[in-house]
N, C-alpha and C positions, 0 to 999 in steps of 0.2 A: 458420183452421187447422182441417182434420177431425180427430177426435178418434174412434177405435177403441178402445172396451173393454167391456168386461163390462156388460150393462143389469143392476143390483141396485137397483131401483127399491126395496126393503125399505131398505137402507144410508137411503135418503131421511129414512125415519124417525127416524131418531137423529144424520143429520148434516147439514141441512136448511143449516145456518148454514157449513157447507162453500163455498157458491154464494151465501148469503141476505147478505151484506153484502162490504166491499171487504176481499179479502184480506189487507192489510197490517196493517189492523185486527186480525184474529188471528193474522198473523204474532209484534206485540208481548206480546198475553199471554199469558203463561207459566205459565198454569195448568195445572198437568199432571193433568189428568182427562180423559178422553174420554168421549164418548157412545157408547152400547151399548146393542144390545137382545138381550135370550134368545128361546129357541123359539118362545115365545108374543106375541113382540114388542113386549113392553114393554119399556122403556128404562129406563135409568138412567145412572150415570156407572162407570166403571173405574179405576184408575190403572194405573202402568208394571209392574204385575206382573198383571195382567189381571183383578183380585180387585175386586168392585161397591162402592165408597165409598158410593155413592149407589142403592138398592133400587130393581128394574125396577118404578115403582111408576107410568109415566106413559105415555102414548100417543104420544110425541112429546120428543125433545131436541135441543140442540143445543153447538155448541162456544162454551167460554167465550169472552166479549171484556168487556174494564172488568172482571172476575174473577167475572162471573156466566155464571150459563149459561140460556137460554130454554127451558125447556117445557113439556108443555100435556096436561091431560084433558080427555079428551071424558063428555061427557054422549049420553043417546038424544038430545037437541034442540039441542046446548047445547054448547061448551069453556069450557075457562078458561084462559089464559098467565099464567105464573107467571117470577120470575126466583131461581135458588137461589145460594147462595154452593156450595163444593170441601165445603162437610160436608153439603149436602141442604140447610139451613136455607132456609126460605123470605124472603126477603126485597122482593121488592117480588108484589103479586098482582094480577094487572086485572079489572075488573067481566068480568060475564059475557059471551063473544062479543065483546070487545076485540079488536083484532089488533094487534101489534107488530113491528118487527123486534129482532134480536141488537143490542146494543149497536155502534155507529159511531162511532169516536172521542168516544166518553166519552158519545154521544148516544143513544137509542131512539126510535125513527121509532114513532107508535103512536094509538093511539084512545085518548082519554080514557074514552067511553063506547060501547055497542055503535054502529055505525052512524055516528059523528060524525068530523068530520072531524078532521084528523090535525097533531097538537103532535109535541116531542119530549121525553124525560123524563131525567134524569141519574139516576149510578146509587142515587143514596140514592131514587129513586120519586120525586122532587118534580118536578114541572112545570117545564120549563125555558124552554121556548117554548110559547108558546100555539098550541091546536087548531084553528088558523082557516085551514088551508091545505085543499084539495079533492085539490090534487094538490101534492105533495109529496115530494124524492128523499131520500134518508141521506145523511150529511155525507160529503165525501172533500174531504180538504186542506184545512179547516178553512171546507168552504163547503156549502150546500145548496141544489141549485137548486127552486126551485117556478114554478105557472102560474099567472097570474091568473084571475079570469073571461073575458078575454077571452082566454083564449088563448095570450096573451103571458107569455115566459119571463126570470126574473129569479134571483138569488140571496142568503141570507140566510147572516149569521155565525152563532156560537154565543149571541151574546145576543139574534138574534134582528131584528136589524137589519137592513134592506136594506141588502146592498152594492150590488147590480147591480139597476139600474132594472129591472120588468117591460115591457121593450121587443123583445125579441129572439122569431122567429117558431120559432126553435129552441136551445137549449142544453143540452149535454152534461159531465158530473160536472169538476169540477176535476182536474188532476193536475199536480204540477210548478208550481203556481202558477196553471196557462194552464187557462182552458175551451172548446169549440170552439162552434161557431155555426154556423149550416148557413141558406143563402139560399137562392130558389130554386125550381122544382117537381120532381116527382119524376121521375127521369130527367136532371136537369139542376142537378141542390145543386153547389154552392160551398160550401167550408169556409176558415173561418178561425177565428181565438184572442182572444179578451179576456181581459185579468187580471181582480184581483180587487177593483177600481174599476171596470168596465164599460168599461173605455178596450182598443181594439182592438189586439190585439198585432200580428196578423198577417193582415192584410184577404185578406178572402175574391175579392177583384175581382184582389189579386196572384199568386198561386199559379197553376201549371199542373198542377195534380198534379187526377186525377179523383175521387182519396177520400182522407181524410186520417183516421188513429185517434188514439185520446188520446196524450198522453204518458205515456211511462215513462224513468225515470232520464235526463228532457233529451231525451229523443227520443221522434218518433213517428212511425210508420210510413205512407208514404203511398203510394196505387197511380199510376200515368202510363202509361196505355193498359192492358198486363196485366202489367207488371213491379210489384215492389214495392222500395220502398229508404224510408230513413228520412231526417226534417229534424232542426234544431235550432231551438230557440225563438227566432230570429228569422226564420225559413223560410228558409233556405239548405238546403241540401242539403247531408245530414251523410255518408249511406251511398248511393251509385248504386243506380236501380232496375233491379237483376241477379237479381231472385228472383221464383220464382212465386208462393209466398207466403209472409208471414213473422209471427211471432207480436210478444210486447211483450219488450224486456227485464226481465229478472229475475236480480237479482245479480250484473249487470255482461254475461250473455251473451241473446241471441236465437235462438231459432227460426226457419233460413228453409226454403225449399224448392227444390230444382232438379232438375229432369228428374224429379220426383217421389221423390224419392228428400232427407229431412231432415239436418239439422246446425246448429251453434251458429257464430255471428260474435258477434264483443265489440263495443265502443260505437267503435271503430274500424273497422268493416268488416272487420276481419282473422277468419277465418277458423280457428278455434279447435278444432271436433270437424268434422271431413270431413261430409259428405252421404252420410251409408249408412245411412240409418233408414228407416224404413215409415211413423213416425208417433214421435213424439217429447211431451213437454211440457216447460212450462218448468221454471226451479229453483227448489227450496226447499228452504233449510237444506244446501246445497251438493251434491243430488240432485236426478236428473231419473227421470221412465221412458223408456223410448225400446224400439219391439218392432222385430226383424226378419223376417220371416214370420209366424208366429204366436207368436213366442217373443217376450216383455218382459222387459227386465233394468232393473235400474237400474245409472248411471253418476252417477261424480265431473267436477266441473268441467275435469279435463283429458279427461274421455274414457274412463277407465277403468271396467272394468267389479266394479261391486262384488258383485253380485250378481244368477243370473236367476231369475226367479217360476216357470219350471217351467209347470205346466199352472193355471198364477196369471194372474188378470188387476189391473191397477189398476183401483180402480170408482170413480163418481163423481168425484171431486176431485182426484185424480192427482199428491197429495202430501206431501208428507211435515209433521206438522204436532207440534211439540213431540218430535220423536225417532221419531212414531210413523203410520202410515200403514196405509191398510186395501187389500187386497187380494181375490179369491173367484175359484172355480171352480164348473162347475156337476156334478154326475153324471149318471150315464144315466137315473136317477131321472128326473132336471129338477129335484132338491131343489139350493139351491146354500147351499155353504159361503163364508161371511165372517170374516176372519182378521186379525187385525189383529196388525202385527210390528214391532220396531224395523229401526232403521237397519243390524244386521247380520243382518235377513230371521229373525230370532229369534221365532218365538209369542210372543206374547201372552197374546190371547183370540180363541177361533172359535166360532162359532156355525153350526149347518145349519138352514133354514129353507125353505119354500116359494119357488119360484119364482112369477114375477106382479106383475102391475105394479100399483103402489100411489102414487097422485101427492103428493108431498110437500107442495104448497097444502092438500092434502085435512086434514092435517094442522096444519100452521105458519103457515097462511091464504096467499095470495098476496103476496108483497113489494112493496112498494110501489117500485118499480122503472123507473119513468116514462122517463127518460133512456141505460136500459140497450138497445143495440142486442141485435136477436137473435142467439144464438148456435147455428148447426144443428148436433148433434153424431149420429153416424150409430153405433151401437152393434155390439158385435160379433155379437149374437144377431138382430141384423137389424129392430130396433127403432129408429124415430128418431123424437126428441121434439125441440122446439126451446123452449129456454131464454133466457127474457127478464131 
């Protein structure tokens, strides 16, 4: 799905954990503090009246999950990642040049020591799992896939256990239970599903479909020739492939596309908000964005429109998280203003800053991200970066 909006590659800085682990994961905590940076673009945390709980005292945050929040000073040679509780309080700190991610279902993907290789930590800081994986993904659906040395892809519980033999030449994150598996060379992959015993749900030799995505709520989206429609977890065929293309579900509805032109189908194929968008995303918290020429509004799950952004764009993350969601414009300057508002398009907190692109690794290190397909997102200032 292309995604048009506002490159605020600054935003990166402060909401890094926006993109940096599986959304649902901070969908459930409900920490109500955001990340925020001022002029000078140091960050800190805000609450719902847009007032600093947390002093712009760091180079780098992120959004709480497990009810901490990630982030990081740099040194001239040097960072440090830290994890704070909603009052600042420091609570776990990593050796120097550590790299971590945001907490994943109660997990942190992370370096024990500068350079070594990668355990996972719970949130009291205690070692959960040992640092002995090279390559290593963040828990989704109570599973973590990793590589061996040879190669071979396998996955482990929370205590750390193999569940799935290191046998597989490709596997992709859990979801719904099922993980996919891809045979094959490039040009020519087969996809199919194993559970979470390593035993094949849905053999990759059966399917005709020529690409298949993870699941979301029981379904997943698969292409056949250049139509897209969705399966169910036994691969039947849940939704015809009648769309050009279609996003994952989210709170019961889907993103598809036809003649170019976006709308939402339920988990029945029914046909819920028409096809009259330009670009759309999906829901959260029972909002979407969706623009029509250059104007973006958000809408309710029937369709309605709650409110438009005006000469607003959504940036980065394109939603709504704890009541509250960021928005920016740019001026003729080329200085852009970032705004962050409730659910009834209400200020916040805004801030005007430089424009320029600033890469958010540069900051929060690189995600450990192994099994994430890429994602091309084409910007509205004519910037495209692609996000693994």
């Amino acid at each position: 799905m292309k995604k048009s909006f506002l490159y605020v590659a600054v935003l990166a800085l402060c909401a890094a954990a926006f993109v940096s682990c599986e959304p649902n994961t901070q969908r459930t905590d409900k920490t109500k503090v955001w990340p925020a940076f001022n002029a000078d673009m140091k960050c800190g945390y805000i609450n719902i009246k847009g007032e600093f709980v947390v002093p712009c005292i760091y180079d780098g945050a992120a959004l709480f999950s497990s009810g901490l929040g990630l982030v990081v000073k740099e040194g001239t040679t040097d960072f440090t990642l830290s994890f704070i509780n909603a009052k600042g309080d420091t609570k776990i700190t990593l050796p120097s040049n550590a790299e971590a991610n945001p907490f994943c279902e109660d997990m942190s993907l992370g370096q024990m020591t500068k350079g070594s290789n990668w355990g996972f930590r719970d949130p009291s800081g205690k070692l959960a799992i040992a640092a002995i994986y090279e390559d290593v993904d963040d828990f989704s659906n109570g599973a973590a896939i990793f590589v061996n040395s040879d190669g071979k892809y396998g996955a482990i519980d929370k205590s750390g256990k193999v569940i799935v033999q290191p046998q597989w030449d490709r596997l992709l994150d859990f979801s719904c239970e099922l993980a996919r598996y891809r045979t094959g060379k490039a040009g020519d992959y087969k996809y199919g599903f194993i559970d979470k015993s390593g035993k094949i749900a849905i053999d990759a030799s059966f399917p005709t479909w020529d690409w298949v995505g993870p699941f979301s709520e029981n379904l997943a989206p698969f292409r056949s020739g250049t139509k897209y429609g969705f399966i169910d977890k036994k691969g039947n065929v849940a939704i015809q492939p009648l769309y050009d293309e279609v996003g994952f579900f989210s709170e019961g509805l889907a993103a598809v596309e036809l003649n170019d032109k976006w709308g939402y189908i339920d988990t029945k194929g029914t046909m819920k908000i028409q096809t009259m968008y330009d670009d759309c995303f999906d829901f959260w918290e029972g909002l979407a964005f969706v623009v029509s020429g250059t104007t973006w509004s958000v809408i309710d799950k029937k369709g309605n429109v709650k409110f438009s952004l005006g000469d607003y764009q959504p940036v980065i993350m394109g939603f709504f998280h704890n009541g509250v969601t960021l928005i920016a414009k740019e001026d003729v300057s080329g200085k852009i203003e970032v705004r962050y508002v409730n659910t009834k398009n209400e200020p916040i907190y805004s801030v005007l800053v430089d424009g320029g692109p600033r890469a958010p690794e540069k900051i929060m290190g690189q995600p450990k991200m192994l099994n994430k397909e890429p994602k091309k997102h084409t910007y509205r200032l004519g910037k495209t970066i692609t996000v693994k």
